[in-house]
Phi, psi and omega in degrees: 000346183256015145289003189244186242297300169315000162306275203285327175257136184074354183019087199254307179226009173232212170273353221248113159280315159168127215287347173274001176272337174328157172246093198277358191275318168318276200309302166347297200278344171307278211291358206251319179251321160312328180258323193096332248266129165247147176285016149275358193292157144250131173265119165247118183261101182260142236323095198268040183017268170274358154101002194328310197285310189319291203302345153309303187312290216285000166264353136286006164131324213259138206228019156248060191222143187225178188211121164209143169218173207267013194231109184314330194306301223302307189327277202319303210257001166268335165290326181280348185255338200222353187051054189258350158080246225255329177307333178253164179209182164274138172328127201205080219300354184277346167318321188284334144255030191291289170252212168261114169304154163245320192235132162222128208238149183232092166282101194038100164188305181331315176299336181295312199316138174292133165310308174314299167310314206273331183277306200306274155332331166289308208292314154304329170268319201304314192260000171208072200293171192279150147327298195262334205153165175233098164284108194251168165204097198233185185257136209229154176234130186336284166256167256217084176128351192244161166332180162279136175312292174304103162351284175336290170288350152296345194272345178277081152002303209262345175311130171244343182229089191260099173230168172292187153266020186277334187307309185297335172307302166305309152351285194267340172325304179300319171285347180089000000 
C-alpha cells in the first residue's frame, strides 16, 4: 500500500507533490542523445510509475519499451492516461529475462529495494546483462551510515537503502 496514490500525489509519504508533472520530455530527449538510443532499442523501465517516460519513448517513435512497477494505483493510471496496455506490468523479476534488453533503467527505484531483492536483481543482471547498459539513478549519502546528501531524498519515507556512492559502484561492480 505504500506505492499507491498518496505515494505519487501530495507528497505525503514521498518527495512527489505529483509525480505525473515530472518533467519527462526533458529526460526523454537527455537519454535519447546522451545514450544514442534508437527506436529500435528494447529499453526496460524498472519502476517506472504512472509509465510518463515510457509514453515519451513511444510518442517518439519507440515500440520496444516495456515498463513495471510495484504499485497498482500508478499500472491503472498509466493505462487510463497514456493507453500503454501491455507496456507496463506489475513488478514481476521474470520480466529481467523475458528477452535480451538493449537498456535497462532504474530511475529512483534501487533504493526502495529489500537488501534481498536487490541481491536477487544483481544476480539476475550478473547473468543477463542488458546489451548497451544499466542506467541508474540513485540518492547517495556521503559517507557510509550517514542521511542521503539531498533534502528532496530525506523527505522520501520509503526510502530503504541510503549508501554512498562507492557502495552502488561495488554493487554493480560485483555484479559484472
Amino acid at each position: 500500500a505504500k506505492f499507491e496514490k498518496s505515494y505519487f500525489t501530495g507528497g505525503i509519504i514521498s518527495n512527489y507533490t505529483d509525480y505525473q508533472k515530472r518533467r519527462y520530455p526533458e529526460l526523454c530527449n537527455d537519454l535519447i542523445g546522451v545514450l544514442n538510443l534508437k527506436e529500435t532499442d528494447k529499453i526496460l523501465d524498472v519502476g517506472c510509475a504512472t509509465g510518463a517516460l515510457l509514453w515519451e519513448f513511444k510518442k517518439k517513435g519507440f515500440g520496444n519499451i516495456k515498463g513495471m512497477d510495484e504499485s497498482i494505483w500508478a499500472i491503472t493510471k498509466v493505462r487510463e492516461m497514456f493507453k500503454l496496455g501491455d507496456w507496463i506490468d506489475h513488478y514481476n523479476r521474470n520480466l529481467y529475462t523475458e528477452q535480451k534488453w538493449d537498456w535497462i533503467f532504474f530511475f529512483d527505484v534501487l533504493e526502495h529495494f529489500s537488501d534481498d531483492e536487490l541481491e536477487k536483481v544483481m544476480f539476475l543482471l550478473k547473468h543477463n546483462p542488458p546489451k548497451n547498459g544499466i542506467i541508474v539513478r540513485i540518492p547517495v549519502a556521503v559517507e557510509e551510515g550517514e542521511d542521503f546528501v539531498l533534502d528532496i531524498s530525506k523527505r522520501d519515507k520509503t526510502h530503504i537503502q541510503v549508501h554512498t556512492k562507492k557502495f552502488w559502484c561495488d554493487v554493480f561492480q560485483m555484479a559484472g
